[in-house]
C-alpha positions as CSV (number, residue, x, y, z in Angstrom):
1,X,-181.8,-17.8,-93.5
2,X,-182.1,-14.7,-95.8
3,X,-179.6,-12.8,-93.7
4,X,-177.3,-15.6,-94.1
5,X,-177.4,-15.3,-97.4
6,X,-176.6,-11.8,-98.1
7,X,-174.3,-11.8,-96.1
8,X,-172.2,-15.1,-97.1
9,X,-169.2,-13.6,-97.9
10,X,-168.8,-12.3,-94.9
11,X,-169.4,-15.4,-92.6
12,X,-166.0,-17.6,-91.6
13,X,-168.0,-20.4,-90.5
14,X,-171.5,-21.6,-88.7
15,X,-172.0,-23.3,-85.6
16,X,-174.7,-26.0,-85.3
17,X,-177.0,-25.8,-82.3
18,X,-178.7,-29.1,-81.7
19,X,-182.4,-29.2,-81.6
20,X,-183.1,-30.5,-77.4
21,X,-185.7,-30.5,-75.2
22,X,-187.2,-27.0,-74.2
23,X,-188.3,-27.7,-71.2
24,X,-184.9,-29.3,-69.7
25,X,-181.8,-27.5,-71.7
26,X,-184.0,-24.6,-73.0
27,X,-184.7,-23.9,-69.4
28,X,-181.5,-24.1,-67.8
29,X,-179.8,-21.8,-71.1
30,X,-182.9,-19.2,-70.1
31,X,-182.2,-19.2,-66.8
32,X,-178.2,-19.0,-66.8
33,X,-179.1,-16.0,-69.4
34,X,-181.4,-13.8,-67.5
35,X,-178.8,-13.9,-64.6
36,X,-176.3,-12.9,-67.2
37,X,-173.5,-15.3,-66.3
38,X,-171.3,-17.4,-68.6
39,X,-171.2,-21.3,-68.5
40,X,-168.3,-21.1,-66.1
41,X,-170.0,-19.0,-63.6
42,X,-173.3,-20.8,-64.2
43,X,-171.5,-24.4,-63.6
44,X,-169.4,-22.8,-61.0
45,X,-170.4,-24.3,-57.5
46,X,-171.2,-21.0,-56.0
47,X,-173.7,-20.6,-58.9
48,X,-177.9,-21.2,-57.6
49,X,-177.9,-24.4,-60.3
50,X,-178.7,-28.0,-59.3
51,X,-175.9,-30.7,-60.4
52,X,-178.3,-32.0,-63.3
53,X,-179.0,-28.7,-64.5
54,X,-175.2,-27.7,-64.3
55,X,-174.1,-31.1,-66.4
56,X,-176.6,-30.1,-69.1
57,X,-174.9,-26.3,-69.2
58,X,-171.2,-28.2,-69.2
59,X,-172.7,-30.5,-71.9
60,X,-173.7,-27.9,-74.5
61,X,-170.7,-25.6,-73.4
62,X,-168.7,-28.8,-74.3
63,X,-170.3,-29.2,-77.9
64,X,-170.0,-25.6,-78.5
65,X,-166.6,-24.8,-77.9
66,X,-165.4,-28.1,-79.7
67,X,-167.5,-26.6,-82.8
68,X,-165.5,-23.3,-82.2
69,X,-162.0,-24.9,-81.6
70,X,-162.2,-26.7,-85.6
71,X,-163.2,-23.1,-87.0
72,X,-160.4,-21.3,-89.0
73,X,-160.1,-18.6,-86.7
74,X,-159.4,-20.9,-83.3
């Protein structure tokens, strides 16, 4: 929080990451993360995901980029 605020002049906007389960979405993020992909290629069918794992990545990829598409820069 202190970095936010000396820096608030300089931030646009924030983006609110919703508090879930560790062990389900926390997982799936880490995993799609160490392999280094984006949500695309993680929900992608070629991508070593199962279906409920890849609807919780679409799910917060969802939320995010709705977040980013109101921001003033979008």
């Amino acid at each position: 929080m202190q970095v936010f605020l000396d820096n608030r002049e300089k931030v646009l906007t924030s983006i609110g990451i919703p508090q879930r389960s560790p062990d389900l979405y926390g997982s799936d993020i880490r995993h799609m993360r160490e392999r280094k992909l984006t949500f695309d290629e993680a929900i992608s069918v070629e991508a070593d995901f199962n279906i409920v794992e890849k609807w919780r990545l679409n799910r917060v990829r969802r939320e995010l980029f709705e977040q980013l598409a109101q921001t003033p820069f979008a």
